[in-house]
C-alpha positions in Angstrom: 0.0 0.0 0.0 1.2 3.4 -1.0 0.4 5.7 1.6 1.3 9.2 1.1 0.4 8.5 -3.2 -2.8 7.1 -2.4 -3.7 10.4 -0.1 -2.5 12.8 -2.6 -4.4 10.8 -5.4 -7.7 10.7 -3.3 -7.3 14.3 -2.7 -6.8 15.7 -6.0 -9.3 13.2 -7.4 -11.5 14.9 -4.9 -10.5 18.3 -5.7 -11.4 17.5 -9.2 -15.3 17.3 -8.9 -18.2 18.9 -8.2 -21.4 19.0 -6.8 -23.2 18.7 -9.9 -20.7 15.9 -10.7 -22.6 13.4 -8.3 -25.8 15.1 -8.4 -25.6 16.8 -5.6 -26.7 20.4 -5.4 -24.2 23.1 -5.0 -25.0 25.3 -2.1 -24.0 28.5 -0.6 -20.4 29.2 -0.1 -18.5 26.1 -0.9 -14.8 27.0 1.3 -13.3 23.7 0.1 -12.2 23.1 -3.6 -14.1 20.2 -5.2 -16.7 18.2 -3.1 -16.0 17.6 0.8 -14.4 14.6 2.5 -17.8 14.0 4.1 -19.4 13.8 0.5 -16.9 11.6 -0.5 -17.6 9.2 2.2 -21.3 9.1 1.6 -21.2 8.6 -1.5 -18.8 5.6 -1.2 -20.9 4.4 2.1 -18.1 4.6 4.6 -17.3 7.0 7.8 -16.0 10.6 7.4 -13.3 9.2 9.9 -12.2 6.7 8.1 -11.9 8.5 4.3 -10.3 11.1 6.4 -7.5 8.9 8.2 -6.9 7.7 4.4 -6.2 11.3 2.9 -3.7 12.1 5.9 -2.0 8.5 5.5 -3.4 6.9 8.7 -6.0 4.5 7.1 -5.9 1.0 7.1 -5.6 -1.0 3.4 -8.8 -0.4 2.3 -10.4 -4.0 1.3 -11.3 -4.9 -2.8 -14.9 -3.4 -1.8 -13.9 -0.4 -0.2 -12.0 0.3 -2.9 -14.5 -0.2 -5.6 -16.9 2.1 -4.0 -14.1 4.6 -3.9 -13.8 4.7 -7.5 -17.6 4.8 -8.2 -18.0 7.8 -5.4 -14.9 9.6 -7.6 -16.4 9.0 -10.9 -12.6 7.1 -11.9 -12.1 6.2 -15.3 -10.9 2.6 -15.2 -7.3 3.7 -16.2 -7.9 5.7 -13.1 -9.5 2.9 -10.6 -7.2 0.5 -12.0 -4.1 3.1 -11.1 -6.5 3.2 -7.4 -6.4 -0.5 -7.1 -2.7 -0.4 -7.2 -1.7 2.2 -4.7 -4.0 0.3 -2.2 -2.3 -2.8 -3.0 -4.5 -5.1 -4.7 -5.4 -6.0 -7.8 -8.1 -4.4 -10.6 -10.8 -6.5 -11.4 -11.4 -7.2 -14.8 -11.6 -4.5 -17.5 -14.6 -6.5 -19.6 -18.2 -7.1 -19.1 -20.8 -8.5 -21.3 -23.0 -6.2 -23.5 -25.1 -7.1 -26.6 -26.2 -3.2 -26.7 -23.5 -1.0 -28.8 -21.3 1.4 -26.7 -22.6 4.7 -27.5 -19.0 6.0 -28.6 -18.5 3.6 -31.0 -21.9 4.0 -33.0 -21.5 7.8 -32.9 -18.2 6.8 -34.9 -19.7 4.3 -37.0 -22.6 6.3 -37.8 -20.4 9.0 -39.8 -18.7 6.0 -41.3 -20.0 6.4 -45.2 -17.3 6.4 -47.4 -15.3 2.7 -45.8 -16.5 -0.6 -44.4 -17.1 -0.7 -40.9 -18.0 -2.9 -38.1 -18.3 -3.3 -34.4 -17.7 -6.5 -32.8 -17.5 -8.0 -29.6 -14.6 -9.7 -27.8 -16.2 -13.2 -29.3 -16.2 -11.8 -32.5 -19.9 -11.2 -32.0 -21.4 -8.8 -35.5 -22.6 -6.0 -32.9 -23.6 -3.7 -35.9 -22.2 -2.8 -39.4 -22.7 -0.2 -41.6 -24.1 -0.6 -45.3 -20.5 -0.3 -47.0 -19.4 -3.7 -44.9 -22.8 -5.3 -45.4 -22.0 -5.0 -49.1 -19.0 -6.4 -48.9 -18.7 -9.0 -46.2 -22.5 -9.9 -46.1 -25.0 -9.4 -43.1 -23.0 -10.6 -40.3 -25.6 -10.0 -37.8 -28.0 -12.3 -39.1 -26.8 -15.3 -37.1 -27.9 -16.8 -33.7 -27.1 -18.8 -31.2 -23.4 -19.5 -30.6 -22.9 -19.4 -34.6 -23.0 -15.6 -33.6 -19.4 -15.6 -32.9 -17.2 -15.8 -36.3 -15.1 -18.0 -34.5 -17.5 -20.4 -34.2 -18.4 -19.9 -37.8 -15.0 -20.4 -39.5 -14.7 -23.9 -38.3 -18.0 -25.2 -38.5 -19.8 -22.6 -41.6 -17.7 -23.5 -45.2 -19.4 -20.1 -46.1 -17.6 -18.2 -43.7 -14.5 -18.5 -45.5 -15.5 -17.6 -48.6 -14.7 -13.7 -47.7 -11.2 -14.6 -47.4 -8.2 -16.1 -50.2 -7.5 -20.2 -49.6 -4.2 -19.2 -49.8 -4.5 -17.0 -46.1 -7.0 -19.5 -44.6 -4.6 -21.6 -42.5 -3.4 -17.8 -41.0 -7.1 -16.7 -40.1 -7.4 -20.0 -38.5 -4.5 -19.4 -36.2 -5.8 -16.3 -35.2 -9.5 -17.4 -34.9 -8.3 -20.0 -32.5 -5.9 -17.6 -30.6 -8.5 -14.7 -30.3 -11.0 -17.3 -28.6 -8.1 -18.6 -26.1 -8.0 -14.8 -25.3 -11.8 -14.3 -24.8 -12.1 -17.5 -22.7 -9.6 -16.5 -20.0 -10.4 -12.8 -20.3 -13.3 -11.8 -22.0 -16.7 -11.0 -21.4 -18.4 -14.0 -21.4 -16.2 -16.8 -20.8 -19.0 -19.3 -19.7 -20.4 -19.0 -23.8 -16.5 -19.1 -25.0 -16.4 -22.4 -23.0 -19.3 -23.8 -24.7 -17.6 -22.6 -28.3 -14.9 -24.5 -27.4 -16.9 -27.3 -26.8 -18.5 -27.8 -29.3 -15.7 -27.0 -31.7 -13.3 -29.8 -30.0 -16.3 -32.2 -31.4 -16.7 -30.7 -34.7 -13.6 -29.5 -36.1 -10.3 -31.8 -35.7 -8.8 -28.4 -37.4 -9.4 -26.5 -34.2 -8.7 -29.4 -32.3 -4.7 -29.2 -33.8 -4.6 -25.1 -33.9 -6.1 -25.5 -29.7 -3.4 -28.0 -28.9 -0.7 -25.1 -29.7 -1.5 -22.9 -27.0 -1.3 -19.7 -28.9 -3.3 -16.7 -27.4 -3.4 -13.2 -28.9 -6.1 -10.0 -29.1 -4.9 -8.1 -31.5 -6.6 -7.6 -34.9 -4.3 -8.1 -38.3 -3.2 -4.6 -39.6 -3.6 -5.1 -43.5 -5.9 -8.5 -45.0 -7.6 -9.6 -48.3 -11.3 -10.1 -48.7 -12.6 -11.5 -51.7 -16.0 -9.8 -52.8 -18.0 -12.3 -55.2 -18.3 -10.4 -58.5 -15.2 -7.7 -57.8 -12.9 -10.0 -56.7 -9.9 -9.5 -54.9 -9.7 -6.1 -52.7 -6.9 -5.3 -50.2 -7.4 -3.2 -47.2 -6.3 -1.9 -44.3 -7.7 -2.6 -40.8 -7.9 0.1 -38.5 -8.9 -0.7 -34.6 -10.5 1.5 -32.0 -11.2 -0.4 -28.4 -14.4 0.5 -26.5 -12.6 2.1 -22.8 -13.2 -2.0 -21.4 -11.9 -3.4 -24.5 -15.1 -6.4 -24.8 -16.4 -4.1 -28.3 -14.2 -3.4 -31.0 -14.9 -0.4 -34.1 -13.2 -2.2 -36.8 -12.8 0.2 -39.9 -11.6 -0.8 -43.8 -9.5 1.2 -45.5 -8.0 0.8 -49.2 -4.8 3.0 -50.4 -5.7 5.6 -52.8 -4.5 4.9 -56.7 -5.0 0.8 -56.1 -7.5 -1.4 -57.5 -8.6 -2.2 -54.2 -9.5 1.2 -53.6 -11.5 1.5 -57.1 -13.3 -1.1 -56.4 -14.5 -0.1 -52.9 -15.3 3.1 -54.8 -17.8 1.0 -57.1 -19.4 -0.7 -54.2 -20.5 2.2 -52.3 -21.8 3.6 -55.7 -23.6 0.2 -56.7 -24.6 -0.6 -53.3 -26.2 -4.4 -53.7 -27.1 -4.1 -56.9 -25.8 -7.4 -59.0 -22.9 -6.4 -61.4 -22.9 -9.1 -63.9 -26.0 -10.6 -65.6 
């Protein structure tokens, strides 16, 4: 436990908000900077005393719940309560939580998102939402159900689901499919439904069964892939990533270099929409 840090972190932190903040009201004649130590300590449900002793380095290590309800009565960020859970001594909980609804962030993005392919998934590789460009060109990912939602259940058990990508890159994508889910099972969102994805994939797919036995784990999205659109063929672009603040939703965004092929083609498609190209 870091004493005289974790005071002068509590304190500034404190310093930081106000009333209106936390919903309370403001009042007459506020002498202090920020909200009051007795604020504070309501609104974390301790004693005055007690958040008091802590800002003059006197407290006890506060316990896991104690220091949860500090960061909620602070309004932390979670780089913030993670960076709390560390002066105290103990370790952060875990960054991700299960949400089928879309963080509001990310749609505002993807909603001015006309001109490239863009999509939001979840930590299991979940089709959250998509707008028309990547509908276009990858198909309606959203239209599954059940645990077929997840594309990594998909690419080992759907033949369809590869057809987006080159044979030539399919034993790479099944690497990483298989590494993303190792990820998402110790650490994601939902790790009792990446359980049953594994289940089910160790009966269906002795593909997965080899790729499992390596032990590989990994997050990370590639930076630059091929997709193969049915009519246009061939189109390379580049992925670009941006993390929801808890990391389980992911904006993924399509790019295509300017001058290239790829990037004429993507051009046609936002023109032509779903409209069929060839008799």
């Amino acid at each position: 436990m870091h004493r005289k840090e974790l005071a002068e972190f509590l304190r500034r932190r404190r310093e930081t908000l106000q009333p209106g903040d936390v919903g309370l009201l403001q009042g007459p004649r506020r002498r202090t900077e920020g909200l009051r130590r007795e604020e504070i300590a309501g609104l974390a449900g301790m004693s005055t005393d007690y958040y008091t002793r802590l800002e003059q380095q006197r407290g006890p290590q506060p316990s896991v719940q104690i220091a949860a309800a500090l960061a909620r009565a602070l309004r932390l960020t979670l780089d913030e309560r993670d960076h709390l859970f560390a002066l105290i001594g103990h370790n952060a909980p875990a960054r991700f939580h299960h949400a089928e609804h879309v963080s509001p962030t990310l749609m505002r993005v993807l909603d001015r998102l006309n001109d490239c392919p863009a999509l939001v998934l979840s930590d299991l590789a979940d089709t959250l939402a998509q707008n028309p460009l990547a509908t276009v060109l990858m198909g309606d990912q959203t239209r599954h159900d059940g645990l077929a939602r997840s594309a990594y259940h998909r690419w080992f058990t759907d033949p369809a689901e590869r057809l987006c990508y080159p044979e030539e890159d399919h034993p790479r994508h099944s690497r990483a499919q298989a590494a993303r889910l190792r990820a998402a099972l110790t650490t994601g969102s939902d790790t009792h439904r990446a359980a049953r994805i594994v289940a089910e994939l160790h009966e269906r797919s002795p593909e997965f069964v080899s790729l499992w036995e390596l032990q590989e784990v990994a997050q990370r999205y590639e930076d630059r892939k091929t997709l193969v659109h049915p009519e246009l063929g061939r189109i390379d672009v580049d992925c670009e990533v941006l993390y929801a603040e808890n990391r389980a939703q992911t904006l993924i965004v399509l790019t295509t270099r300017p001058g290239t092929e790829s990037h004429t083609k993507l051009q046609l498609l936002s023109v032509i929409g779903h409209q069929q190209l060839t008799p």
